[in-house]
KEZA-323782 format. One record per residue: z, x, y of N, C-alpha, C in turn. Coordinates in nm, 3 decimals. Layout:
% KEZA-323782
@n_c3->Z n_c1->X n_c2->Y ca_c3->Z ca_c1->X ca_c2->Y c_c3->Z c_c1->X c_c2->Y
...
***
This chain:
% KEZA-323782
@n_c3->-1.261 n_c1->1.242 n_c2->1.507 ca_c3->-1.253 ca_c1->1.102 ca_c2->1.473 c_c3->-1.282 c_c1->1.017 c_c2->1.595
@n_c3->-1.399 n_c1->0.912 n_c2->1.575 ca_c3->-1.401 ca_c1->0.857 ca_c2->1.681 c_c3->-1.353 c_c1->0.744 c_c2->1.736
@n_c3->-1.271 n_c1->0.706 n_c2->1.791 ca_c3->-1.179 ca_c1->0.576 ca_c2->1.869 c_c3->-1.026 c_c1->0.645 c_c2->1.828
@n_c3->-1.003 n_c1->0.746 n_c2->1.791 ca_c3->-0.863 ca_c1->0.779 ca_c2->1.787 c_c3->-0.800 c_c1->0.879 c_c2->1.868
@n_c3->-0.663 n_c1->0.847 n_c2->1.853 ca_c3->-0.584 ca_c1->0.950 ca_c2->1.964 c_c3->-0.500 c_c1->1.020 c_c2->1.860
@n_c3->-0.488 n_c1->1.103 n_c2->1.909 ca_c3->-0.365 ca_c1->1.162 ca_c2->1.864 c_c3->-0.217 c_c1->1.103 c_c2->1.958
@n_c3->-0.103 n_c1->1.110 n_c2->1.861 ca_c3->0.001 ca_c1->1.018 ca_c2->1.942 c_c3->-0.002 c_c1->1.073 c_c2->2.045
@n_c3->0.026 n_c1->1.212 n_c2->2.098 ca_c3->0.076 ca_c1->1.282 ca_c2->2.199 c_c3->-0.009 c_c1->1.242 c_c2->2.327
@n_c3->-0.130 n_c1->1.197 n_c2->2.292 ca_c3->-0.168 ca_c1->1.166 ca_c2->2.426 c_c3->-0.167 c_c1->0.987 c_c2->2.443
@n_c3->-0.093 n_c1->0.902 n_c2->2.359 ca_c3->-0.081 ca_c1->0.767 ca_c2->2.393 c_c3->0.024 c_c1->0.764 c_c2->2.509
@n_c3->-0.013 n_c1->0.678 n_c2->2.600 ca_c3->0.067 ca_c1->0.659 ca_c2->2.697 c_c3->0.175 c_c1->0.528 c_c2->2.718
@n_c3->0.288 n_c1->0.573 n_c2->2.627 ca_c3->0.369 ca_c1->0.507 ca_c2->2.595 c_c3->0.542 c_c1->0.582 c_c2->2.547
@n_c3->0.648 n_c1->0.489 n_c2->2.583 ca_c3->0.789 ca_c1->0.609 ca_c2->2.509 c_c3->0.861 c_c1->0.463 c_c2->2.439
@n_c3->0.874 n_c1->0.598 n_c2->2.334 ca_c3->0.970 ca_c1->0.552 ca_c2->2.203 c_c3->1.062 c_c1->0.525 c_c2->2.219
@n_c3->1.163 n_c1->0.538 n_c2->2.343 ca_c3->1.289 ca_c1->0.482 ca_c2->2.352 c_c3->1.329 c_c1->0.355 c_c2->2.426
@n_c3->1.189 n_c1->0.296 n_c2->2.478 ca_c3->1.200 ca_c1->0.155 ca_c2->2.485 c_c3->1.047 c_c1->0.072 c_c2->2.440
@n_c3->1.056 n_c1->0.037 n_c2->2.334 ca_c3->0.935 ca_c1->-0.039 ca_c2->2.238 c_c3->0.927 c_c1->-0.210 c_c2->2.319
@n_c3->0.822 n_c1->-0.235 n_c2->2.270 ca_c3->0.762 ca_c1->-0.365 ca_c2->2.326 c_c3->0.833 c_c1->-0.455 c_c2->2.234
@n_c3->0.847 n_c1->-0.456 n_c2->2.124 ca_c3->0.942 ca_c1->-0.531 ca_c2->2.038 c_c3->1.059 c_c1->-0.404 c_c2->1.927
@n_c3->1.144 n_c1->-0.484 n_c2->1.898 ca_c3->1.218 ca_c1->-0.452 ca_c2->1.790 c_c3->1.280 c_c1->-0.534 c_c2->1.696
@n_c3->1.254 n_c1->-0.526 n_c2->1.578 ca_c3->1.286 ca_c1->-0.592 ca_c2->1.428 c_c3->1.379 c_c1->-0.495 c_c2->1.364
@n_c3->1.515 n_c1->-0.522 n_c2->1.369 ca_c3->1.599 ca_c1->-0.458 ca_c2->1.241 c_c3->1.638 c_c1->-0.552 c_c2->1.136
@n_c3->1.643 n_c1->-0.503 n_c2->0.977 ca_c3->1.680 ca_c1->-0.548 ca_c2->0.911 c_c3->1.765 c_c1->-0.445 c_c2->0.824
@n_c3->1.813 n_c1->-0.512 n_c2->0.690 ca_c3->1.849 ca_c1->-0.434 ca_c2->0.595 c_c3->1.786 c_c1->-0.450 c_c2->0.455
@n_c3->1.787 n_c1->-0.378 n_c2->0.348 ca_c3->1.766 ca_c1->-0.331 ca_c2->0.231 c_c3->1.744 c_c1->-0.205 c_c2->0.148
@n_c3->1.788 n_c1->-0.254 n_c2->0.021 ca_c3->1.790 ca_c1->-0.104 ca_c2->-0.060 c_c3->1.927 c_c1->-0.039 c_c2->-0.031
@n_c3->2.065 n_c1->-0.155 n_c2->0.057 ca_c3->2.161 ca_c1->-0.006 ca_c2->0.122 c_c3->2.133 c_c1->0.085 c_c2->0.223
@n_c3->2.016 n_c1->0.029 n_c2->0.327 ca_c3->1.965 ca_c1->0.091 ca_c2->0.421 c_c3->1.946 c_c1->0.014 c_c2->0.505
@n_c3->1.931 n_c1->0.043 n_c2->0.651 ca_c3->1.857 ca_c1->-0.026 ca_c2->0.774 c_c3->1.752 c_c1->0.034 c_c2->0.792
@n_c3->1.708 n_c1->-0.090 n_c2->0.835 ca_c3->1.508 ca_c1->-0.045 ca_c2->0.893 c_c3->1.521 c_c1->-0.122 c_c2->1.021
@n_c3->1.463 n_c1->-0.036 n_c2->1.118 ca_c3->1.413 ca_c1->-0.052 ca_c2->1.232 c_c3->1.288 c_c1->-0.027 c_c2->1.254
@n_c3->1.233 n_c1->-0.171 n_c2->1.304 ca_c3->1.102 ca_c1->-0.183 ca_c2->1.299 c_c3->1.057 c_c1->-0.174 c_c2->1.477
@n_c3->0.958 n_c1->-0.073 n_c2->1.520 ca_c3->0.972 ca_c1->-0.061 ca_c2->1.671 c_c3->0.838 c_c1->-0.105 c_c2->1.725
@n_c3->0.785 n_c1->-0.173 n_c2->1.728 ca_c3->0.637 ca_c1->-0.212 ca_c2->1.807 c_c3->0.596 c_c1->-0.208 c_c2->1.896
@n_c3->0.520 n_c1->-0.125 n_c2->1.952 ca_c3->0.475 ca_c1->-0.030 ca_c2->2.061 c_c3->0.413 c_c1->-0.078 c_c2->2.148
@n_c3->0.294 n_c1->-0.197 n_c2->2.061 ca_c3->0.196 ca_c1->-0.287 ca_c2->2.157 c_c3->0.179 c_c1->-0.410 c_c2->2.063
@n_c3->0.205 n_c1->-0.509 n_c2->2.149 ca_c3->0.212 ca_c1->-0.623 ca_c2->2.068 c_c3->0.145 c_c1->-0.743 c_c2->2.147
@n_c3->0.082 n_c1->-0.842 n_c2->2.109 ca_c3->0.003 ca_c1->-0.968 ca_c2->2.182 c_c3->0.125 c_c1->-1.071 c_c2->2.230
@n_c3->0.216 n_c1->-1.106 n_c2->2.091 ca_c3->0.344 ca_c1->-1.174 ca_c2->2.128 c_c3->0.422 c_c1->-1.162 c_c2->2.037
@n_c3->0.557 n_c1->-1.213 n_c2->2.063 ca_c3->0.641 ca_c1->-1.195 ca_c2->2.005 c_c3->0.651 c_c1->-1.218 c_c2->1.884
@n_c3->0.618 n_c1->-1.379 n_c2->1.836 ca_c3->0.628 ca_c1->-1.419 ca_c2->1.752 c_c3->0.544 c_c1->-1.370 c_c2->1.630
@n_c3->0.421 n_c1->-1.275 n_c2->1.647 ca_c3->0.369 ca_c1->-1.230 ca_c2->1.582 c_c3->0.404 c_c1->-1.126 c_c2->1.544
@n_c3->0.425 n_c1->-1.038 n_c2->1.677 ca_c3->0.543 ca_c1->-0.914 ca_c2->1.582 c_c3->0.647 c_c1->-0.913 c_c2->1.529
@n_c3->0.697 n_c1->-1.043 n_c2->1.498 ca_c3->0.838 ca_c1->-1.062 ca_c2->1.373 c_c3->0.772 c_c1->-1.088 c_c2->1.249
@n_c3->0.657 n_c1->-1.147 n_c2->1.269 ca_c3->0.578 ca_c1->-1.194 ca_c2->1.162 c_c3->0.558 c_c1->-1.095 c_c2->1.122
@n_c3->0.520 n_c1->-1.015 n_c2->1.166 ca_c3->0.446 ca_c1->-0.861 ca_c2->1.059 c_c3->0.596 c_c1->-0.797 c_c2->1.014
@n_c3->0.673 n_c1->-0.815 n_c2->1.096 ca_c3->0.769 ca_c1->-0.756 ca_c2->1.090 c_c3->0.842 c_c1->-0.814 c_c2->0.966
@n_c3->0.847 n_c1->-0.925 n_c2->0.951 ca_c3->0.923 ca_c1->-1.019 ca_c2->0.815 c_c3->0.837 c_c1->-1.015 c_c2->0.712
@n_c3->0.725 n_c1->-0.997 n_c2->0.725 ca_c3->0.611 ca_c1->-0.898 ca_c2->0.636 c_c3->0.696 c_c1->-0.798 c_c2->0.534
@n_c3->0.707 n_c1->-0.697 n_c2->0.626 ca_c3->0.697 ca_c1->-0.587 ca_c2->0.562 c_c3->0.852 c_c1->-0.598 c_c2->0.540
@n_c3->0.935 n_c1->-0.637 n_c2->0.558 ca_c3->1.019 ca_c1->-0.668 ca_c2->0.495 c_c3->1.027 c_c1->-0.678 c_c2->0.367
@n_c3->0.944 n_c1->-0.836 n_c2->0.324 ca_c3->0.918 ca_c1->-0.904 ca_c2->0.227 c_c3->0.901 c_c1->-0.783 c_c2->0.141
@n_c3->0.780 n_c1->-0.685 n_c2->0.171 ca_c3->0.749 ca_c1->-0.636 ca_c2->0.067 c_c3->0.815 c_c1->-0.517 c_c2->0.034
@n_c3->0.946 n_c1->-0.487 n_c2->0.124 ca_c3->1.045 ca_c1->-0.377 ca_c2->0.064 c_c3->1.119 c_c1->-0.465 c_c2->-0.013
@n_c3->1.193 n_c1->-0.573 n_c2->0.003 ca_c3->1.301 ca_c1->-0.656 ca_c2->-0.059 c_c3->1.209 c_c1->-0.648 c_c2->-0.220
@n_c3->1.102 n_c1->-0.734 n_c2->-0.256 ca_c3->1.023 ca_c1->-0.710 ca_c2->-0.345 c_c3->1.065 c_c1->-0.562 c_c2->-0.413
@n_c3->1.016 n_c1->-0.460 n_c2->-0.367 ca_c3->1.030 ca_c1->-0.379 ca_c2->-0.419 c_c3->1.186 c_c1->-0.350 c_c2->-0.480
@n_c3->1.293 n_c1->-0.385 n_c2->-0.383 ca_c3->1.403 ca_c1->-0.359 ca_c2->-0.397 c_c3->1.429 c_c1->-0.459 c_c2->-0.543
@n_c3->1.376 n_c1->-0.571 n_c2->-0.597 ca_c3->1.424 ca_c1->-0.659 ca_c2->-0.639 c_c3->1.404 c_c1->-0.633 c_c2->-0.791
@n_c3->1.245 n_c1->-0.515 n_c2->-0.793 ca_c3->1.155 ca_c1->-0.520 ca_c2->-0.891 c_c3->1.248 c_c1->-0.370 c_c2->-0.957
@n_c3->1.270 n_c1->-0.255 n_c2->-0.810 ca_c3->1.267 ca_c1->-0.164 ca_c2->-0.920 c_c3->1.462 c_c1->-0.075 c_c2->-0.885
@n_c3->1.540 n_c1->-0.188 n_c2->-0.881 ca_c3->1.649 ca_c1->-0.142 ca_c2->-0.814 c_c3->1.719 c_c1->-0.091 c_c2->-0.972
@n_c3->1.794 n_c1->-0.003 n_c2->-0.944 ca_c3->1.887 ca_c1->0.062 ca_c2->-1.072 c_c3->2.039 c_c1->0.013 c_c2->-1.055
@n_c3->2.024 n_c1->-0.048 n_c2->-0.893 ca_c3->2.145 ca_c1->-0.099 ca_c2->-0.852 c_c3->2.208 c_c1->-0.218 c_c2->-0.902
@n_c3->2.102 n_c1->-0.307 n_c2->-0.873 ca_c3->2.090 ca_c1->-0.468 ca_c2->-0.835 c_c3->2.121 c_c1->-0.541 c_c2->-1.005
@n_c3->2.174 n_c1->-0.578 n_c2->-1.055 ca_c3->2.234 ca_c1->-0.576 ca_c2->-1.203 c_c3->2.080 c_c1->-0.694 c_c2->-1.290
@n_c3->2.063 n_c1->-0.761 n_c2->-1.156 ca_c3->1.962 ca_c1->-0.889 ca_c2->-1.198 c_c3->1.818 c_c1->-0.816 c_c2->-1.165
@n_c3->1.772 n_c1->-0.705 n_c2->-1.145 ca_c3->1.665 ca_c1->-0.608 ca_c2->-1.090 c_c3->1.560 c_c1->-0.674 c_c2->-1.211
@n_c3->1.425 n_c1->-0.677 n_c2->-1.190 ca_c3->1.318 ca_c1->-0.631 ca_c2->-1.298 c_c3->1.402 c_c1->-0.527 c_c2->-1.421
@n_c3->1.360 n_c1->-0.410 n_c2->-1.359 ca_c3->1.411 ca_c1->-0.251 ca_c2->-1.376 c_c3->1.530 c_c1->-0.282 c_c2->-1.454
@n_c3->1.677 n_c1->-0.320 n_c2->-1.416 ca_c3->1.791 ca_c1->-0.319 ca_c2->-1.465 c_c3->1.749 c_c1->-0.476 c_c2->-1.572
@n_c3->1.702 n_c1->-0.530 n_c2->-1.587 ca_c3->1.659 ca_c1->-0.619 ca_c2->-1.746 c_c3->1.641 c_c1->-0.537 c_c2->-1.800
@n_c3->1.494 n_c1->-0.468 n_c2->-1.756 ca_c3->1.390 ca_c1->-0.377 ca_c2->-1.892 c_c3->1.501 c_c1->-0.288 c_c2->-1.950
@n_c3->1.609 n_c1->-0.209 n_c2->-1.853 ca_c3->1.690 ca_c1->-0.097 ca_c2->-1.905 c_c3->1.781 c_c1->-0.162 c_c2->-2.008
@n_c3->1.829 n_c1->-0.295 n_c2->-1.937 ca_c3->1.968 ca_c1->-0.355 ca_c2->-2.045 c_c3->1.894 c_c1->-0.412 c_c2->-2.139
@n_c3->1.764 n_c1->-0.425 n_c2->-2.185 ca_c3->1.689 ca_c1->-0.500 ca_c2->-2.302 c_c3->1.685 c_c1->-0.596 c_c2->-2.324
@n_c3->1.720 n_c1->-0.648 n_c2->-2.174 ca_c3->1.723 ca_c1->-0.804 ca_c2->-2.126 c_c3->1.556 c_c1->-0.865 c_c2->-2.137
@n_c3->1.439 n_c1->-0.792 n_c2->-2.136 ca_c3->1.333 ca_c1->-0.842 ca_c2->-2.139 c_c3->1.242 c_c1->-0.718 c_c2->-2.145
@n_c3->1.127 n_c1->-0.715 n_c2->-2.226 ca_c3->1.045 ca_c1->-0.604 ca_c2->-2.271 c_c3->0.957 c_c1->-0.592 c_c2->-2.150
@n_c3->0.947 n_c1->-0.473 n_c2->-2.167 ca_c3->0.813 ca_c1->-0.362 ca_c2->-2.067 c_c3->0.680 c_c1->-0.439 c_c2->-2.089
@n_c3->0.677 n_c1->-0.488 n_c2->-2.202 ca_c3->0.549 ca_c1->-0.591 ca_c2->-2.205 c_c3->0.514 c_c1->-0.686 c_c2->-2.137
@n_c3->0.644 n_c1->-0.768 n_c2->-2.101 ca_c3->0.681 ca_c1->-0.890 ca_c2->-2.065 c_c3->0.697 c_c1->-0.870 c_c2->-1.899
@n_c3->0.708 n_c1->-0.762 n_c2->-1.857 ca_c3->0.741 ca_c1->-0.713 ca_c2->-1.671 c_c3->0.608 c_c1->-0.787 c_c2->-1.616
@n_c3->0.651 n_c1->-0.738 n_c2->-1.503 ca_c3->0.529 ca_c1->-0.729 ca_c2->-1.369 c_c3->0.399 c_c1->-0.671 c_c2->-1.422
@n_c3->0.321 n_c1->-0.714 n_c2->-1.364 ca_c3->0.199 ca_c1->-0.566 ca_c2->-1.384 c_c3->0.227 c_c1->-0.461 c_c2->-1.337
@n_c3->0.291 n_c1->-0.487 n_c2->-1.176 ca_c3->0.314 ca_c1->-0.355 ca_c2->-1.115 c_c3->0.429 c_c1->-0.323 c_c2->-1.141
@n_c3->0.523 n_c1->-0.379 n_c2->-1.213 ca_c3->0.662 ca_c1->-0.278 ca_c2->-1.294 c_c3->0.531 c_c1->-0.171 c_c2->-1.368
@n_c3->0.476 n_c1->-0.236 n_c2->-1.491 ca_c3->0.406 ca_c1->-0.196 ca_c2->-1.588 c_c3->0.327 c_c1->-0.047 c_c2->-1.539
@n_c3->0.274 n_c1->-0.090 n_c2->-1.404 ca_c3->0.181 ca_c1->0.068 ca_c2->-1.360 c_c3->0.306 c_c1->0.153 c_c2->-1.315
@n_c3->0.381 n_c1->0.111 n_c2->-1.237 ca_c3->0.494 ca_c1->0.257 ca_c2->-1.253 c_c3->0.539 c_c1->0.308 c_c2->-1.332
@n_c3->0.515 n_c1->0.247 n_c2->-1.430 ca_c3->0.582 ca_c1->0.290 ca_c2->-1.555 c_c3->0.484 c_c1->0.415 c_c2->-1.598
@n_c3->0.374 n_c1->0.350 n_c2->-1.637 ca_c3->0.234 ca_c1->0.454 ca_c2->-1.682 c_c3->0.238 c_c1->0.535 c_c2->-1.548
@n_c3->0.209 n_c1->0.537 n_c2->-1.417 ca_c3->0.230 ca_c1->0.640 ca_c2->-1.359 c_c3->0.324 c_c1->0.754 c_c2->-1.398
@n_c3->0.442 n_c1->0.728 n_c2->-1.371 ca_c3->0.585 ca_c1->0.735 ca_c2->-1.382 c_c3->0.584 c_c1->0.862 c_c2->-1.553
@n_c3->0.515 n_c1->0.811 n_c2->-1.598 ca_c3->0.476 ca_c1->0.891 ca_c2->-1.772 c_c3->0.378 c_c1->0.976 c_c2->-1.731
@n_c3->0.253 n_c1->0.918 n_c2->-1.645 ca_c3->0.196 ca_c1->1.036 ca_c2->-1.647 c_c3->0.229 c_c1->1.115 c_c2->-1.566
@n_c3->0.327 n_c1->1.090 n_c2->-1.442 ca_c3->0.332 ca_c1->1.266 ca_c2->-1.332 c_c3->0.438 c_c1->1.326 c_c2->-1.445
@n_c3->0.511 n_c1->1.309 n_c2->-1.508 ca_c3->0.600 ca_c1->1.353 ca_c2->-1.608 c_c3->0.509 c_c1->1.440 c_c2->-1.749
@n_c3->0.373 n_c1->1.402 n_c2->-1.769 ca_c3->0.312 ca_c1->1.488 ca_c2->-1.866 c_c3->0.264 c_c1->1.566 c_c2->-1.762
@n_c3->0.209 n_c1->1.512 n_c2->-1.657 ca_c3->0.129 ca_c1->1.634 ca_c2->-1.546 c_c3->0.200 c_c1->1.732 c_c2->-1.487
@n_c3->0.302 n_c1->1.696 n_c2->-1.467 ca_c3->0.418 ca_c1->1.833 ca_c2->-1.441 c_c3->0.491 c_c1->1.885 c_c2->-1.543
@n_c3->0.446 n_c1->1.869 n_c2->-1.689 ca_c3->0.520 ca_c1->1.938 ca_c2->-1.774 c_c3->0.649 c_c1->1.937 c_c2->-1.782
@n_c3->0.666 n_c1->1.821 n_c2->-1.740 ca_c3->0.838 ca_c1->1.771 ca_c2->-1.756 c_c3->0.922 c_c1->1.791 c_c2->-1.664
@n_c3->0.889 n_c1->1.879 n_c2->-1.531 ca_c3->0.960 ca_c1->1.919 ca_c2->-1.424 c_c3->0.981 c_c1->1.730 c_c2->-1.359
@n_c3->0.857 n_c1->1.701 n_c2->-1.365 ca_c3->0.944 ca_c1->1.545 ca_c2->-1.297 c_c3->0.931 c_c1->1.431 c_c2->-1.461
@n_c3->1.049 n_c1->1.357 n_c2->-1.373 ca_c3->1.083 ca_c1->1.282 ca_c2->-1.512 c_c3->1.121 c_c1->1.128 c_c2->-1.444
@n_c3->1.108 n_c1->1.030 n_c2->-1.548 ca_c3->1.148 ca_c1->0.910 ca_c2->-1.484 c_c3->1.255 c_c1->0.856 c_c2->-1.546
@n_c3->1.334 n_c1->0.950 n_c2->-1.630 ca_c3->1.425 ca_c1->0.914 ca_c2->-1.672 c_c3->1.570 c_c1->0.987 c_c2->-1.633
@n_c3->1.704 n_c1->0.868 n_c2->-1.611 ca_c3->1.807 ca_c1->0.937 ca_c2->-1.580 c_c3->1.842 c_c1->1.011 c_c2->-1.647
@n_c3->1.994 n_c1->1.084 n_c2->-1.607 ca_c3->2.084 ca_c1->1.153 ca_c2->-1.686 c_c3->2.121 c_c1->1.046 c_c2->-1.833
@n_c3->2.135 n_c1->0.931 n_c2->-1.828 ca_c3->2.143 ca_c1->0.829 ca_c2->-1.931 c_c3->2.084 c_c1->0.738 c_c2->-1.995
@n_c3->1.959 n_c1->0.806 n_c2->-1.938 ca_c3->1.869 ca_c1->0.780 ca_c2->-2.101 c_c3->1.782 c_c1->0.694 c_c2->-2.000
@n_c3->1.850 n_c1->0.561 n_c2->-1.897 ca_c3->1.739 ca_c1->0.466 ca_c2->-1.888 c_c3->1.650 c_c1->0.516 c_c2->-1.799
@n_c3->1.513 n_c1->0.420 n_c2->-1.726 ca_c3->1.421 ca_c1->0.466 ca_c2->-1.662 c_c3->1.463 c_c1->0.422 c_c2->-1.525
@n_c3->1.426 n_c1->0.510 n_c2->-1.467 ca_c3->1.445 ca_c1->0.511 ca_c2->-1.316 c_c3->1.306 c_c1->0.584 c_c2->-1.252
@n_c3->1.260 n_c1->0.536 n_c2->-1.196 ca_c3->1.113 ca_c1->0.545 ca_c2->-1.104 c_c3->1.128 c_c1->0.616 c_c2->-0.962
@n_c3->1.277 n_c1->0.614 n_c2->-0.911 ca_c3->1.273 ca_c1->0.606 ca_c2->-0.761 c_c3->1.189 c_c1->0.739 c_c2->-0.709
@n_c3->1.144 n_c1->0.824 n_c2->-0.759 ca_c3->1.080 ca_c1->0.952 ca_c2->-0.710 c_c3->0.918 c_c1->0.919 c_c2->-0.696
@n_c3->0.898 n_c1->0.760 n_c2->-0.741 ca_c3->0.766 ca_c1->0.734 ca_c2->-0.718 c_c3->0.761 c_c1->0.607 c_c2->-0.644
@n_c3->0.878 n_c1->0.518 n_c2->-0.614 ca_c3->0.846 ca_c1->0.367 ca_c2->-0.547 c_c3->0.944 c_c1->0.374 c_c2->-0.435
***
C-alpha cells in the first residue's frame, strides 16, 4: 500500500496522546485519544462528532432507554413502518443474517421483542 504505515513503525506512544476526549454512553465510557492533531478545538470537534453519532445510535436502538426508537416499536408505541429508515434497514438486515445463519443468529430476545445489538 502506498503512503501507509503500519502502526508499529509510527513514531509516536499511546500513553501520552496529543489530545484526549472522554465521554459517556450506552452505560459506557469512551475515550477518545488523538495522536496528531492541527488544534485543539478541532479535535473536540471530531471528537463531539463521533459522539453525536453513538448517542444517536444509543437513542435509536437502546432496549434500555424506555423513550428509545427500538423500545416504541417493541411497546407498539409506533409501527416499523413509521421508524427511521435506518431503524427500518436493521431490521431487514437483522432478518436477513437470521435466515443466512439458519437461525443460529437471531434478533430477537428471550421475550419475544427485537433487539439488534449483535448488529449496531
Amino acid at each position: 500500500m502506498s503512503g501507509s504505515r503500519r502502526f508499529e513503525e509510527w513514531d509516536i506512544s499511546l500513553s501520552e496522546p496529543a489530545y484526549q476526549y472522554s465521554a459517556g454512553s450506552m452505560g459506557t465510557g469512551f475515550i477518545f485519544k488523538i495522536l496528531d492533531y492541527r488544534n485543539e478545538d478541532s479535535a473536540k470537534h471530531f471528537c463531539e462528532m463521533a459522539m453525536e453519532i453513538i448517542e444517536d445510535a444509543n437513542q435509536r436502538f437502546s432496549t434500555y432507554i424506555a423513550n428509545s426508537e427500538l423500545s416504541k416499536i417493541n411497546s407498539g408505541a409506533i409501527a416499523l413502518d413509521d421508524a427511521s429508515s435506518v431503524q427500518q434497514q436493521i431490521w431487514s438486515q437483522a432478518k436477513q443474517w437470521s435466515e443466512d445463519t439458519n437461525g443460529f443468529f437471531t434478533p430477537e430476545a428471550p421475550d419475544g421483542s427485537f433487539d439488534p445489538s449483535g448488529i449496531v
